[in-house]
C-alpha positions, 0 to 999 in steps of 0.5 A: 698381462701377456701370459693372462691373455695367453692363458685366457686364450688356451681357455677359450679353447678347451671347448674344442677338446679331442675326446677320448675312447672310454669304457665305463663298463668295465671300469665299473666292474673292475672295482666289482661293486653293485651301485653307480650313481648315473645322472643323479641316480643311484642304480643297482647292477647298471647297465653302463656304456662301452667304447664311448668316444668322449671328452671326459673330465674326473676325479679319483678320491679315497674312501678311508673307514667308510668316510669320503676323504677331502671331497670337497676339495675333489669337488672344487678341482672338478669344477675347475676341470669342468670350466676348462672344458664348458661343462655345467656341473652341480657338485651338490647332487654329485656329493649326495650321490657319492654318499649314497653309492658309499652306503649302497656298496657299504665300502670301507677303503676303497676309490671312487671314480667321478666321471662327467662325459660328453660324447661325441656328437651329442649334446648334454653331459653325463655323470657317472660315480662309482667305485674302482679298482683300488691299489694301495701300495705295501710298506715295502714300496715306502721303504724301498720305494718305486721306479720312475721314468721321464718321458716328452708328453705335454697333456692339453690342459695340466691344470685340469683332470681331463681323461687321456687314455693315450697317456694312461696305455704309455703307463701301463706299456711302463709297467711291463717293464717294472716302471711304476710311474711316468714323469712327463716332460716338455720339449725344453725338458721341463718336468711338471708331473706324473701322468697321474701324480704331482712330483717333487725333489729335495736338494740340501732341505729344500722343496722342488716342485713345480709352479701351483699355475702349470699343474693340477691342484693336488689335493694330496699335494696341498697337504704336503705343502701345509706340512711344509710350511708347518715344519718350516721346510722351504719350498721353491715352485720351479719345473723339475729338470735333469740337472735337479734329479741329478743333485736330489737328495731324493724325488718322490711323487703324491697322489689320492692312493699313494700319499707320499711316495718315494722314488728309488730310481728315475732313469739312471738316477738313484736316491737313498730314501732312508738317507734323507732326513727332510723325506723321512720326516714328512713321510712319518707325519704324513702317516701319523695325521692319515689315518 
């Protein structure tokens, strides 16, 4: 009952969420596209706000062989992040005009971007959906895999995609120094998630990730916890911590781009991903059933 109330209460206020500085514009022409659909229109070369301070809410999805993938989960998560944050959203228009801007820009595999903002000091919400720069990793980064680090970092609501470009700078000052992806950790060390992907570990065959309620609902990691179930591999909803990247097996992240993807390193822990049946496994099923 208390943690209901307390969880009620940090609902109450998500409508005082500080907004952040936006660029849609040159979100937009990164993914070097015609079309956007801009509050219920599709419109050729739009002329799209710059330096917006906002509060934004988001969804990333993949557009595979022309087709949308799993945008009705996407939709679903998005009415979530827009009740935590008292947006009024209609899902239905927004599907319609992603098909719309698919057709326009005639995409075959590429991200699109589903941004609803309030500016700061005005009333209403804007929509905007539009294709984005897109990067998909190489085989090599599945065999191989990619550098992680942990860092304290607690977002507002982790439950929601609720854009935070402070977060998205601390990723690409990583990246300068060959980082690909920051797990963010609480003031008791408590690991939850990537700054834009969820994590797990595995430790003797068994599944470590952190608890459905403390995160955001990743359509990716839906599907790999279905796989779990499917191959019989048990999960255990627990944060992450040091002492669990310490006797891992292996870590890795999922994500809309990235699908599963393992981690050769997190700080001064190393993972040996060919080594682990358990990974190996879900890796090659995953790709069997995503194409």
């Amino acid at each position: 009952m208390l943690r209901r109330s307390v969880a009620a209460l940090a609902r109450n206020q998500m409508s005082k969420m500080n907004p952040t500085d936006v660029d849609v514009r040159s979100d937009f022409a990164k993914g070097k596209a015609s079309f956007a659909f801009i509050d219920g229109t599709c419109v050729k070369d739009p002329d799209l706000p710059e330096k917006v301070r906002a509060v934004c809410v988001y969804e990333v999805f993949k557009v595979h062989k022309g087709k949308p993938c799993y945008l009705d989960q996407h939709l679903a998560r998005l009415r979530h992040s827009c009740e935590s944050v008292k947006f009024a959203v209609d899902t239905d228009a927004i599907k319609a005009g992603v098909d719309e801007v698919v057709k326009a820009c005639e995409l075959t595999n590429q991200n699109i971007k589903i941004l609803l903002a309030r500016e700061e000091g005005k009333d209403g919400v804007r929509v905007f959906a539009y294709p984005v720069e897109s990067f998909y990793p190489p085989l090599d980064y599945y065999e191989k895999g990619v550098v992680g680090e942990v860092i304290e970092y607690i977002r507002e609501d982790p439950t929601s995609k609720i854009l935070d470009m402070k977060l998205k700078q601390k990723l690409e000052e990583a990246k300068a120094r060959g980082v690909f992806e920051l797990l963010l950790s609480d003031k008791e060390g408590n690991i939850l998630e990537g700054t834009r992907s969820n994590v797990f570990c595995i430790i003797d065959g068994k599944l470590h990730t952190a608890p459905s309620d403390r995160v955001v609902q990743g359509v990716t990691r839906d599907r790999v916890l279905d796989l779990c179930t499917k191959n019989s591999v048990p999960v255990t909803f627990t944060p992450l911590t040091v002492r669990l990247l310490k006797n891992a097996s292996s870590v890795f992240l999922t994500s809309t781009s990235n699908g599963i993807l393992p981690f050769s390193a997190v700080d001064t822990f190393h993972y040996n991903i060919a080594g682990d049946k358990v990974l190996q496994n879900l890796m090659m099923e995953w790709f069997s059933t995503s194409e």
